[in-house]
MOPAC internal coordinates of N, CA, C and O (Angstrom, degrees):
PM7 1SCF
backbone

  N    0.0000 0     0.00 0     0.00 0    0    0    0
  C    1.4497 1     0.00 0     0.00 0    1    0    0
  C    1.5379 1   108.72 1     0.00 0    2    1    0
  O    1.2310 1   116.18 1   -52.81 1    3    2    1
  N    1.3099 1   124.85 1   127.19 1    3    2    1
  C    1.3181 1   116.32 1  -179.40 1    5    3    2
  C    1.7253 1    94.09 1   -88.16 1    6    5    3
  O    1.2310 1   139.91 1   -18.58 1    7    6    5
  N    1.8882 1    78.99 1   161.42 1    7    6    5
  C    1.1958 1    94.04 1  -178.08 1    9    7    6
  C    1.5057 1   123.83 1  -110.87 1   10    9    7
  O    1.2310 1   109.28 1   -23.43 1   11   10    9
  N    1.1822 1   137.70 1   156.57 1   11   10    9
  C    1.3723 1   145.99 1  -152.82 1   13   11   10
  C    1.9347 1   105.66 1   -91.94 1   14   13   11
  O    1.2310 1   129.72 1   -69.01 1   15   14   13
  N    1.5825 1    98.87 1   110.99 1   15   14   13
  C    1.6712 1   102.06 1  -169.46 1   17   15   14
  C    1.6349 1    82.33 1   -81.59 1   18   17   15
  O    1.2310 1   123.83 1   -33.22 1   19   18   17
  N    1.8192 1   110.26 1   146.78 1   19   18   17
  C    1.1435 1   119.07 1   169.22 1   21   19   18
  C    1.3022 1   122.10 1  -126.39 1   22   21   19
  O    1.2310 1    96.69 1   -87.41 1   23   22   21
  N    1.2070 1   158.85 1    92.59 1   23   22   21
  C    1.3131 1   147.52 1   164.60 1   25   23   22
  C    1.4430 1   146.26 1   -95.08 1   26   25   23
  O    1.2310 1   123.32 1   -42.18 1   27   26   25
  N    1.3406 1   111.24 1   137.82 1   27   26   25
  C    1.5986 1   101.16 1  -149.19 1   29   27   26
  C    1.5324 1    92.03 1   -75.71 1   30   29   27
  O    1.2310 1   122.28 1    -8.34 1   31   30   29
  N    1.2969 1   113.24 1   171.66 1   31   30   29
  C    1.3174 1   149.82 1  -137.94 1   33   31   30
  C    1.8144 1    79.01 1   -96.41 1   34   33   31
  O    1.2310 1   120.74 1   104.75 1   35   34   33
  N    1.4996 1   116.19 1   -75.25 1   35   34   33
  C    1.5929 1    99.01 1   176.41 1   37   35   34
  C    1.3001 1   128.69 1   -59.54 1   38   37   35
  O    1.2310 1   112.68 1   176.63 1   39   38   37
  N    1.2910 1   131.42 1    -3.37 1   39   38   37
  C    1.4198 1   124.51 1   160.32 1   41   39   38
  C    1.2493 1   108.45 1   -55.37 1   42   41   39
  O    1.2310 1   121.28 1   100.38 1   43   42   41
  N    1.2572 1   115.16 1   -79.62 1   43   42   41
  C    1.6341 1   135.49 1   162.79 1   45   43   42
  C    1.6756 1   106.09 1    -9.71 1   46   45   43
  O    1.2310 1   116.95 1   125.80 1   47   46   45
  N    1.4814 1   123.40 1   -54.20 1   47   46   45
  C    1.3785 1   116.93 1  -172.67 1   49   47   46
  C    1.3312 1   107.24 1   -73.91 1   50   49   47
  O    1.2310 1   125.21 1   144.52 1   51   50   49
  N    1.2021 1   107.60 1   -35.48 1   51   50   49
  C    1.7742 1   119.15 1  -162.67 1   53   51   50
  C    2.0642 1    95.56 1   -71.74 1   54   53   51
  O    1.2310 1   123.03 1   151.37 1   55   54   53
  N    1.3689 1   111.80 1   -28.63 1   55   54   53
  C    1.2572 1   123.99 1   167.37 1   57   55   54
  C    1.8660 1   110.81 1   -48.64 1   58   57   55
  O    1.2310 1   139.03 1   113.04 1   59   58   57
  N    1.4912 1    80.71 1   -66.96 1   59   58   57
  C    1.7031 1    94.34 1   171.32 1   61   59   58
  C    1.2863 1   140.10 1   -16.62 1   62   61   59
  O    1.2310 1   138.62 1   115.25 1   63   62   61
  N    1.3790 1    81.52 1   -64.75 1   63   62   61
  C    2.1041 1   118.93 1  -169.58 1   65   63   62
  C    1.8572 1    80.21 1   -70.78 1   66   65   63
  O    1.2310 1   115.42 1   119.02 1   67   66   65
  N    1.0865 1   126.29 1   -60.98 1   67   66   65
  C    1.3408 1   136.47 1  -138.37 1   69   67   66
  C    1.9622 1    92.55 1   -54.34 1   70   69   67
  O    1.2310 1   134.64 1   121.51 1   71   70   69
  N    1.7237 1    89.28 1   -58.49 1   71   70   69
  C    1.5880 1   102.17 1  -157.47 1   73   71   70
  C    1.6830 1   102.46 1   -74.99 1   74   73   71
  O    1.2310 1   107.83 1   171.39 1   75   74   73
  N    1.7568 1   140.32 1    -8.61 1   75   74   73
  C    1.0533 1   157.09 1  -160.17 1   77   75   74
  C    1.9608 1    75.83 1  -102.69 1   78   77   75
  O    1.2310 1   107.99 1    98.71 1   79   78   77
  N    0.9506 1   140.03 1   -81.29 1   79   78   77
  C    1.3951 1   157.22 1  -173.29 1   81   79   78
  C    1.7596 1    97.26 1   -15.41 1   82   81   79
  O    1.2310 1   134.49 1   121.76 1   83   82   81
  N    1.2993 1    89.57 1   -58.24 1   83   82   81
  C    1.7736 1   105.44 1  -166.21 1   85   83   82
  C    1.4228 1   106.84 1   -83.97 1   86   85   83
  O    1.2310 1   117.55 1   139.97 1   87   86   85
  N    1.2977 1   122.27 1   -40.03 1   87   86   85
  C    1.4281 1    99.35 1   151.36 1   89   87   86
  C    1.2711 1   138.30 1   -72.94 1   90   89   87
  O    1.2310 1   114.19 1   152.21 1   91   90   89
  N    1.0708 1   128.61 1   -27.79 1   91   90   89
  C    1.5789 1   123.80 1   131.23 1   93   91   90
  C    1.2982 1   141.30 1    10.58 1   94   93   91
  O    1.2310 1   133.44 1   118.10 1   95   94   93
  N    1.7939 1    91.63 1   -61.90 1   95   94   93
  C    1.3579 1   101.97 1  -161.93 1   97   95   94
  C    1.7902 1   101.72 1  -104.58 1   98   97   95
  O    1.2310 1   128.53 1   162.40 1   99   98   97
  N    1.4406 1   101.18 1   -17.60 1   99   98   97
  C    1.5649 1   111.83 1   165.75 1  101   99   98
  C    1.5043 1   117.09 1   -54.63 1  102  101   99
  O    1.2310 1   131.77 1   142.71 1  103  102  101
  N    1.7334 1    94.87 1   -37.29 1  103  102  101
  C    2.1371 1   108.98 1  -156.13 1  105  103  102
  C    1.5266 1   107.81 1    89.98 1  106  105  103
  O    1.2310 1   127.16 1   -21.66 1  107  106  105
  N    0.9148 1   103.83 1   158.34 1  107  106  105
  C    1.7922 1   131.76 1  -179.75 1  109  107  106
  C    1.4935 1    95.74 1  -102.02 1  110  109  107
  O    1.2310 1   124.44 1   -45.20 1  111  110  109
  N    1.2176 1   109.09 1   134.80 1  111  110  109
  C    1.2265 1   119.92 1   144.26 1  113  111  110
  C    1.8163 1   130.97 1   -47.63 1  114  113  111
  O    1.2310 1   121.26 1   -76.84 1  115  114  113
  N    0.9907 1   115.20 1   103.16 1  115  114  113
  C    1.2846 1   134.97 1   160.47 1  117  115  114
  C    1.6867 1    99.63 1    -8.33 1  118  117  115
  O    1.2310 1   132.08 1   106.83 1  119  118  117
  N    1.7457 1    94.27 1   -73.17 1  119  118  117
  C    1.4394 1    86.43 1   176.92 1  121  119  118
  C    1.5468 1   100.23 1  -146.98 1  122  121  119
  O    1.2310 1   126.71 1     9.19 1  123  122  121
  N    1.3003 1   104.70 1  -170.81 1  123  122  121
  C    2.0630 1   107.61 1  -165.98 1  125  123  122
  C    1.3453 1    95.02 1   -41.84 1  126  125  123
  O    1.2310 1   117.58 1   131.58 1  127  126  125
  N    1.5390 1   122.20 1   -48.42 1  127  126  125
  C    1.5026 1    90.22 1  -152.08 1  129  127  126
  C    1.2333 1    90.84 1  -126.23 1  130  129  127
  O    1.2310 1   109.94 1  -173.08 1  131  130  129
  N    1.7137 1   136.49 1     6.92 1  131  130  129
  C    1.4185 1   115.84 1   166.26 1  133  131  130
  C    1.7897 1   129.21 1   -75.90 1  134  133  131
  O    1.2310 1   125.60 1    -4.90 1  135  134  133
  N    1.3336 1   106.85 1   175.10 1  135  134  133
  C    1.4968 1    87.88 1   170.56 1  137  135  134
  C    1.3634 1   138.95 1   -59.11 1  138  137  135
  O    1.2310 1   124.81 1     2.53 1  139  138  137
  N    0.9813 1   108.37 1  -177.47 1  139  138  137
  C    1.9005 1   107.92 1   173.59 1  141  139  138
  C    1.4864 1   109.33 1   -89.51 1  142  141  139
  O    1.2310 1   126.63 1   -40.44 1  143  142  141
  N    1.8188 1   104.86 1   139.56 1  143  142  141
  C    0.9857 1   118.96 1  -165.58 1  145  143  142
  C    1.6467 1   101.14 1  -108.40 1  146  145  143
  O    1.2310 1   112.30 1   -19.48 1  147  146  145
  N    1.5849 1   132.13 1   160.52 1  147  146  145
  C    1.8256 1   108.55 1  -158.37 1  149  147  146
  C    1.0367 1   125.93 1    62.71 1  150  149  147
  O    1.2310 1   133.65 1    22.43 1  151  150  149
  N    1.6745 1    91.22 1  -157.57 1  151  150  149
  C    1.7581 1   113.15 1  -166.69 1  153  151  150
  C    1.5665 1   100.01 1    26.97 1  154  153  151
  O    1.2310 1   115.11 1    51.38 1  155  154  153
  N    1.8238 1   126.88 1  -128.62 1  155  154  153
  C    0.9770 1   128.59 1  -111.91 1  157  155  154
  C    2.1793 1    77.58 1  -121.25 1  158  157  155
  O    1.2310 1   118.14 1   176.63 1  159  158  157
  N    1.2070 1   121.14 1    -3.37 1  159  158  157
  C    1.3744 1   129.57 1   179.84 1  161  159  158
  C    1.2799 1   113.69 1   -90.48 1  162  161  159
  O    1.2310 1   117.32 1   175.49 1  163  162  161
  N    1.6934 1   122.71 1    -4.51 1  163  162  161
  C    1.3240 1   119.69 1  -163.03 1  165  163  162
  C    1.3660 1    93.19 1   -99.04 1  166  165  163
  O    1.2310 1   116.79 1   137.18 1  167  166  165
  N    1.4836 1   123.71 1   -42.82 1  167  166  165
  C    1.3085 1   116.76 1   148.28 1  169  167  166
  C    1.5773 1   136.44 1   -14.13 1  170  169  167
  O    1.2310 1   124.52 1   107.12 1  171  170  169
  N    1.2246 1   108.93 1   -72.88 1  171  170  169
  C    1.5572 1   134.74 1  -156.09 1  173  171  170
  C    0.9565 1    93.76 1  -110.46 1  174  173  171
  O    1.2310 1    97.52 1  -156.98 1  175  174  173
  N    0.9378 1   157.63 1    23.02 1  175  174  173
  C    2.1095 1   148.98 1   137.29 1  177  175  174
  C    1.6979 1   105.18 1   -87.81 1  178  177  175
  O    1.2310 1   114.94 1   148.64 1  179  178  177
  N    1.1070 1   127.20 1   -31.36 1  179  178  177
  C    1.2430 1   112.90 1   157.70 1  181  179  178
  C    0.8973 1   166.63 1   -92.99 1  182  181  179
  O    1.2310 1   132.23 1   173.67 1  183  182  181
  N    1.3923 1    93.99 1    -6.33 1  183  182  181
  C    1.5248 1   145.29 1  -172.26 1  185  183  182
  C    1.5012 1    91.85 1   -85.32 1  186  185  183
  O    1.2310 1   116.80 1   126.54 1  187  186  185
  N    1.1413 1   123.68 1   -53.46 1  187  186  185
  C    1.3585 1   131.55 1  -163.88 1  189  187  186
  C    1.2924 1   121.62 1   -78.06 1  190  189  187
  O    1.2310 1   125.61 1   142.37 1  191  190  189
  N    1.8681 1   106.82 1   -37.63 1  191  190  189
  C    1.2572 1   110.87 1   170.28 1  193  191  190
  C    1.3579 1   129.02 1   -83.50 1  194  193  191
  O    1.2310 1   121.35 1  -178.63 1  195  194  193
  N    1.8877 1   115.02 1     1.37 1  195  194  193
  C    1.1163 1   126.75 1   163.73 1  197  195  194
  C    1.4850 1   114.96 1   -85.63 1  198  197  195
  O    1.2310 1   118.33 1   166.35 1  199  198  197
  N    1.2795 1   120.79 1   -13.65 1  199  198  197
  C    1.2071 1   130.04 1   179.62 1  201  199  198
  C    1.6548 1   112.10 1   -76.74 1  202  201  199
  O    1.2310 1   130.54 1   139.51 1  203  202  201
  N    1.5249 1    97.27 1   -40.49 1  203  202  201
  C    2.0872 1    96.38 1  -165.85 1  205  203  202
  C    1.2488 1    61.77 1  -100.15 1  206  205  203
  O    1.2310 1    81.50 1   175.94 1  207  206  205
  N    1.4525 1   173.14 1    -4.06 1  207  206  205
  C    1.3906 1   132.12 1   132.62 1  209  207  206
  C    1.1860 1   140.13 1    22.61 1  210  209  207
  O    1.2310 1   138.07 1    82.03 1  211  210  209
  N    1.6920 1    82.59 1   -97.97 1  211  210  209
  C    1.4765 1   122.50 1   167.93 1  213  211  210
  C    1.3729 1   126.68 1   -67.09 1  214  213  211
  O    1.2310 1   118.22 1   164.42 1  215  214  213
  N    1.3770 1   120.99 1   -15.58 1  215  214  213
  C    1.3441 1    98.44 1  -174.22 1  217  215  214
  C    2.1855 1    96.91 1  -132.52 1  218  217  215
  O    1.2310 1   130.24 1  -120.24 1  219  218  217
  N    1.8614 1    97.86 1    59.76 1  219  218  217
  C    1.5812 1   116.12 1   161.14 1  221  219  218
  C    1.5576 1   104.84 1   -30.30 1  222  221  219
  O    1.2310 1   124.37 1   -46.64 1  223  222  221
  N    1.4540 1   109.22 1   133.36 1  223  222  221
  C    1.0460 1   116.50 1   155.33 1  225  223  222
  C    2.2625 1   127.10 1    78.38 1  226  225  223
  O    1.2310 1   142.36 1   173.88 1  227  226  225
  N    2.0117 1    74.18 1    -6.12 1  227  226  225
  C    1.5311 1    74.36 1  -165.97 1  229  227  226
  C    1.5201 1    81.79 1  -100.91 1  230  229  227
  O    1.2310 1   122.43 1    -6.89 1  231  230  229
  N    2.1968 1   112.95 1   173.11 1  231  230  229
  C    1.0813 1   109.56 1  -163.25 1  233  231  230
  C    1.8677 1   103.38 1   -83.96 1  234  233  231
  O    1.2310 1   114.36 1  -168.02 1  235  234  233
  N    1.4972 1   128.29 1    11.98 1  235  234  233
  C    1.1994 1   149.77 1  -145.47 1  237  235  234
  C    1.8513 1    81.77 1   -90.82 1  238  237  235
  O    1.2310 1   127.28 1   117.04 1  239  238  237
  N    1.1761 1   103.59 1   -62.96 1  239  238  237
  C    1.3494 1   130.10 1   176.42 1  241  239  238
  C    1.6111 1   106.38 1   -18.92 1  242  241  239
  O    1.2310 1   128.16 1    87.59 1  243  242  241
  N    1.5963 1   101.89 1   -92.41 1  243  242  241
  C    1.1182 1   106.26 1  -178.37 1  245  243  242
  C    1.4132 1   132.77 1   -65.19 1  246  245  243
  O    1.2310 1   123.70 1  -177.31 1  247  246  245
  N    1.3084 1   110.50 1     2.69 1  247  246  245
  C    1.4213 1   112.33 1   161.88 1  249  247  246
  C    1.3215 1   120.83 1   -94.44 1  250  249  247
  O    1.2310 1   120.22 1   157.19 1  251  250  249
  N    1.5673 1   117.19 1   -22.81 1  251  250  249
  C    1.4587 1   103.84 1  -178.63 1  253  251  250
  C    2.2214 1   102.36 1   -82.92 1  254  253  251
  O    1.2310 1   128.44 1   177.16 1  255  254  253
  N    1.2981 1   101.35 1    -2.84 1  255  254  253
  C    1.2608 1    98.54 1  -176.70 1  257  255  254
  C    1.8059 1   108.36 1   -94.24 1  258  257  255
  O    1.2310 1   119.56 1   163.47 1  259  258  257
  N    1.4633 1   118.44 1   -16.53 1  259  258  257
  C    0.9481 1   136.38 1   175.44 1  261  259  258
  C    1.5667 1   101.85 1   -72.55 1  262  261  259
  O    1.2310 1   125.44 1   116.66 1  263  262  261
  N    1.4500 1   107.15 1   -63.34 1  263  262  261
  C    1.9579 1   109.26 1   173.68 1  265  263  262
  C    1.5258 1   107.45 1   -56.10 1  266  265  263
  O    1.2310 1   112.95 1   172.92 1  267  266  265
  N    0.8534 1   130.93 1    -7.08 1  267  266  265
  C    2.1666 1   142.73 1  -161.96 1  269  267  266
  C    1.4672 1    72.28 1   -83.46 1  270  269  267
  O    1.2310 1   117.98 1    86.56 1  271  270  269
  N    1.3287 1   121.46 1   -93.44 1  271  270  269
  C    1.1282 1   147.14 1  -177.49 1  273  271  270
  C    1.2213 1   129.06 1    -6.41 1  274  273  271
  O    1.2310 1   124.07 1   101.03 1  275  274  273
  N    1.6354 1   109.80 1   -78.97 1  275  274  273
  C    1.6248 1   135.90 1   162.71 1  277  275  274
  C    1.1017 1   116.44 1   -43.42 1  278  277  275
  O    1.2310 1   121.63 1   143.84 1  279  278  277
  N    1.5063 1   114.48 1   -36.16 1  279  278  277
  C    2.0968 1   119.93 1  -169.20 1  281  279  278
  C    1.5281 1    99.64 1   -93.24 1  282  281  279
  O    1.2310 1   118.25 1   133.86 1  283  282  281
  N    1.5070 1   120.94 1   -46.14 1  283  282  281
  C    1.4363 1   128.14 1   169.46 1  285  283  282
  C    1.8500 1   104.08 1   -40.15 1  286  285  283
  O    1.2310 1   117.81 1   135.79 1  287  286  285
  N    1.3746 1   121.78 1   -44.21 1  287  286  285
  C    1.6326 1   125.06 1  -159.30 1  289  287  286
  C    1.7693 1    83.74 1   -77.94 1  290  289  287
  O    1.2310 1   122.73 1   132.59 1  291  290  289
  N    1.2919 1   112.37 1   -47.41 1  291  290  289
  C    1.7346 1   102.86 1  -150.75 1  293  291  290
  C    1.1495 1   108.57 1   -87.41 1  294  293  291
  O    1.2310 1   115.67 1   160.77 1  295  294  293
  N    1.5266 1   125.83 1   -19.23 1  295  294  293
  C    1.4702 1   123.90 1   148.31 1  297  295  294
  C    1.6519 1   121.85 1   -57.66 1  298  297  295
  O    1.2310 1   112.75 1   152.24 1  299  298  297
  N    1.6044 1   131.29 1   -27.76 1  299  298  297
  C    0.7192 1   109.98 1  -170.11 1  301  299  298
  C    1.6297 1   120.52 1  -103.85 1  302  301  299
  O    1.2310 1   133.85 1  -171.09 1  303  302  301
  N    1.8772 1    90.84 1     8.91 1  303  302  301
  C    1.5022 1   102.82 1  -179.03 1  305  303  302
  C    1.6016 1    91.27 1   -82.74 1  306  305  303
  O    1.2310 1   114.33 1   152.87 1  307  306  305
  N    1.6649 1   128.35 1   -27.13 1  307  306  305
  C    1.2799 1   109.75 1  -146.12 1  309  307  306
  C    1.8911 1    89.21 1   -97.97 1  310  309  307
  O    1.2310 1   124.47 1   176.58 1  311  310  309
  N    0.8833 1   109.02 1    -3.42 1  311  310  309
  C    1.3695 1   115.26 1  -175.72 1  313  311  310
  C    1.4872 1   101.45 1   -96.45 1  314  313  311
  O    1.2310 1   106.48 1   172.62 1  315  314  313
  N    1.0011 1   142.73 1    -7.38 1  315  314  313
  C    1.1795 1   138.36 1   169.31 1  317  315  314
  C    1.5215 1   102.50 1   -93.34 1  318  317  315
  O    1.2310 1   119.37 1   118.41 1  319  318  317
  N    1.2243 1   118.81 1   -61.59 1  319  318  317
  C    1.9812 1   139.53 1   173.62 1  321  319  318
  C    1.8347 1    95.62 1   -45.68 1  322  321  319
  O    1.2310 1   116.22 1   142.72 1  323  322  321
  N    1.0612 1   124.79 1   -37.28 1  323  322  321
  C    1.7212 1   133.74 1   175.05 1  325  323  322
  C    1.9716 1   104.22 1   -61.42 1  326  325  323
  O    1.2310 1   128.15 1   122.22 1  327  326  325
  N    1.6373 1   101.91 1   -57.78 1  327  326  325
  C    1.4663 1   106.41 1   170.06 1  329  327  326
  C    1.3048 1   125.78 1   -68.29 1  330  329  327
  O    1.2310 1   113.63 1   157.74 1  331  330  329
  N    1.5908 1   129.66 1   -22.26 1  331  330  329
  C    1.5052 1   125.53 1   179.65 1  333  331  330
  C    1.4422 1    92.68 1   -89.01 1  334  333  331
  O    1.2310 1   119.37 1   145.59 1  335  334  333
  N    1.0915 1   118.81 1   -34.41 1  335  334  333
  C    2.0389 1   110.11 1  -174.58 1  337  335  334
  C    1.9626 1    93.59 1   -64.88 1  338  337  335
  O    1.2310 1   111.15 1   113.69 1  339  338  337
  N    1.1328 1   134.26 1   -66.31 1  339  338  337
  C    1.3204 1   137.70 1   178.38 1  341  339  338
  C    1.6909 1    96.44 1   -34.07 1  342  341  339
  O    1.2310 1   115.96 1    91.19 1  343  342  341
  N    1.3189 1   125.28 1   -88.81 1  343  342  341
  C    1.5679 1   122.89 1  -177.37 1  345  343  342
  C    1.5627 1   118.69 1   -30.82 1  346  345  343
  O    1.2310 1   125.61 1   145.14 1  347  346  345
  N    1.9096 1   106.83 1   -34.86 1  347  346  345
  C    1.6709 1    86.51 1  -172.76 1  349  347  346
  C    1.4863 1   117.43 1   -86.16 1  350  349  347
  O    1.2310 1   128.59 1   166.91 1  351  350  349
  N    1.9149 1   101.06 1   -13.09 1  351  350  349
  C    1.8997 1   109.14 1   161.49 1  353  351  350
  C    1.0215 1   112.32 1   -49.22 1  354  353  351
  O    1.2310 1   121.95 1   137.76 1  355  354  353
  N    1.4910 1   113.87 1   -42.24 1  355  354  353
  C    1.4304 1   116.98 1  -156.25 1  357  355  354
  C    1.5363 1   120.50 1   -74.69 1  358  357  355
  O    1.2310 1   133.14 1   139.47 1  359  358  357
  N    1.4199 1    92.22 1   -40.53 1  359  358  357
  C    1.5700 1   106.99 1   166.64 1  361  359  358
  C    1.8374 1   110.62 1   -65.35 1  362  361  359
  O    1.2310 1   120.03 1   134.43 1  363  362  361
  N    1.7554 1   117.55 1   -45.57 1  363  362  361
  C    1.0718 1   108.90 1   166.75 1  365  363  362
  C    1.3863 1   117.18 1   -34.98 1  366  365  363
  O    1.2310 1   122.09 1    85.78 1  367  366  365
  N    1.2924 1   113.60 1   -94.22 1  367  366  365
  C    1.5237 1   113.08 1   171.95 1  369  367  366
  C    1.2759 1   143.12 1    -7.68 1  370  369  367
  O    1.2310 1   118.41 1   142.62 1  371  370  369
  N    1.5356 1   120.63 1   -37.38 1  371  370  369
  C    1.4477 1   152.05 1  -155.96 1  373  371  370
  C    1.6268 1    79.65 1   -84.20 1  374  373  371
  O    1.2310 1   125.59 1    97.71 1  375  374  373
  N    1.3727 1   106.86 1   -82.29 1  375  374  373
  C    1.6857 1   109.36 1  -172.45 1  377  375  374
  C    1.4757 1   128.78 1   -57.28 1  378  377  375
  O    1.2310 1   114.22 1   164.64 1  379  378  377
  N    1.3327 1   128.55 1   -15.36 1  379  378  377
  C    1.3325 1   145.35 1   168.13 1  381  379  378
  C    1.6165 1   107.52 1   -62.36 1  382  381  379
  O    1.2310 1   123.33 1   139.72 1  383  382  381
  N    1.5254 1   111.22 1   -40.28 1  383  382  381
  C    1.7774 1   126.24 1  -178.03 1  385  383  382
  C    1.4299 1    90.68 1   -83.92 1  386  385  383
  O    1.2310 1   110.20 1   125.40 1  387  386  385
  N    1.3522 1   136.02 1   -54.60 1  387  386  385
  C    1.4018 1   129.87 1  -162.47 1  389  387  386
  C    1.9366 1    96.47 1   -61.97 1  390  389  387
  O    1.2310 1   128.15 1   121.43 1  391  390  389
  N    1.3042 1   101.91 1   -58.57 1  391  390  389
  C    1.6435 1    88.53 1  -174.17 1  393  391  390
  C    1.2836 1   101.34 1   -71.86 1  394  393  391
  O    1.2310 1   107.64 1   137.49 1  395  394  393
  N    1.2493 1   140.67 1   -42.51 1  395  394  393
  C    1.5907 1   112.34 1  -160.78 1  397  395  394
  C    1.7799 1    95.13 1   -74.77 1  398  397  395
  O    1.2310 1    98.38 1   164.88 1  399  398  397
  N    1.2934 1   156.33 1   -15.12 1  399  398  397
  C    1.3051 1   139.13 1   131.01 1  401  399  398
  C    1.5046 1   126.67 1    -8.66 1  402  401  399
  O    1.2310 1   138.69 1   115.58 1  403  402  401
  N    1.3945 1    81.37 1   -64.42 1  403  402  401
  C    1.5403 1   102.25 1  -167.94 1  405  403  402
  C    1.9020 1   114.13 1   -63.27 1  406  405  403
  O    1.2310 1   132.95 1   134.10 1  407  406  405
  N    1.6500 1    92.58 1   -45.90 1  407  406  405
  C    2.0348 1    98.68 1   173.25 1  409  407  406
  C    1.1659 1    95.57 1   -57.28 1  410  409  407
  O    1.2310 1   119.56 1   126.38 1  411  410  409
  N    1.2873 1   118.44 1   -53.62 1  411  410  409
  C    2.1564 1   108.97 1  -162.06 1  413  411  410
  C    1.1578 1    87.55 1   -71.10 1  414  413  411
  O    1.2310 1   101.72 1    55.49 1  415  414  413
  N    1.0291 1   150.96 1  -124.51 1  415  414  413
  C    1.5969 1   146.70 1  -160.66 1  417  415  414
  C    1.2239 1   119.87 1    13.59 1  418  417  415
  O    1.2310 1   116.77 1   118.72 1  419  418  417
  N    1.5723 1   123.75 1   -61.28 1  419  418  417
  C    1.5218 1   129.82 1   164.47 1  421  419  418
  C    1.3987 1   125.80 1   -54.91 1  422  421  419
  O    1.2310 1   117.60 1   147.64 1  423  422  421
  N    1.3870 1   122.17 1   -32.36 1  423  422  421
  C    1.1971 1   161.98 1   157.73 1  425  423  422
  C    1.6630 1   108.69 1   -37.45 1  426  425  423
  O    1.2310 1   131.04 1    94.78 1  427  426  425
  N    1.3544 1    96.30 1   -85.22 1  427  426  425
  C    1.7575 1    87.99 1   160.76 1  429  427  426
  C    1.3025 1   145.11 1   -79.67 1  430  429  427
  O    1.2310 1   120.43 1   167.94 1  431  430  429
  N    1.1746 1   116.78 1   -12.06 1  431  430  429
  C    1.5206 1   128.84 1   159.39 1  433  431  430
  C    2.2356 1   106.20 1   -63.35 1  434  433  431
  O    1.2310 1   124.76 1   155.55 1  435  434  433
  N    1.6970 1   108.47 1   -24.45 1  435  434  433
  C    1.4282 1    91.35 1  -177.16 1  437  435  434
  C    1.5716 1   101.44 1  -105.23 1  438  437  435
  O    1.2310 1   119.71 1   177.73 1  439  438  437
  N    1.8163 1   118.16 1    -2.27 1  439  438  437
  C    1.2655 1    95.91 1   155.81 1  441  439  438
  C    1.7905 1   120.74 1   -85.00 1  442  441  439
  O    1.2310 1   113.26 1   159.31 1  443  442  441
  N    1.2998 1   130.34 1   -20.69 1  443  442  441
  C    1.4777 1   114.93 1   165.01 1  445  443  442
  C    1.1421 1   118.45 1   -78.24 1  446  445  443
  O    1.2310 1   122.59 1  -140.35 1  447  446  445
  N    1.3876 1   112.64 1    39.65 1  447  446  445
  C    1.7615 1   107.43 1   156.13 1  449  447  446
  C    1.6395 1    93.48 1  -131.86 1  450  449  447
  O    1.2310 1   109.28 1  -160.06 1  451  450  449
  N    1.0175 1   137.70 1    19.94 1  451  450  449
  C    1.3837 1   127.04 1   156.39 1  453  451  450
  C    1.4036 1   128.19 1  -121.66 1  454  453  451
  O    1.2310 1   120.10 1   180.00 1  455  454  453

């Protein structure tokens, strides 16, 4: 017989905070599909673009603007994938309070009839 996974409602939030935290510290995307702006990019976008700066024309250049690029996309996929995992806790949670409402509620309405 399987058995019934249960988790309380503040795990789930403490989930929340956790995965909101880490995107955070990743940055949000600017916009849907640009990179992340902050957290750990406010660093390394300038750093980087002072770097292929300096070295015009050489092939140094277009690779650190190529890595700009590539790390900007995969931060801002995981920073988005960071916000739908947070929303589906969140929604977890939401319904765990709605039904356990709902058992106690039913609960005492079938003990004042006995």
């Amino acid at each position: 017989m399987a058995r019934d996974t249960r988790v309380a409602p503040a795990v789930l939030e403490a989930g929340v905070r956790e995965s909101r935290k880490i995107r955070d510290e990743i940055g949000q995307p600017a916009t849907p599909s640009g990179p992340p702006t902050g957290g750990v990019m406010r660093d390394v976008v300038p750093t980087t673009q002072h770097a292929a700066d300096g070295l015009k024309k050489w092939m140094t250049e277009r690779a650190l603007r190529d890595l700009l690029q590539s790390q900007g996309d995969d931060l801002s996929k995981l920073s988005r994938r960071m916000e739908a995992i947070a929303k589906a806790l969140e929604s977890s949670a939401a319904a765990y309070k709605r039904n356990e409402d709902a058992n106690s509620a039913l609960f005492r309405e079938a003990e004042g009839r006995f």
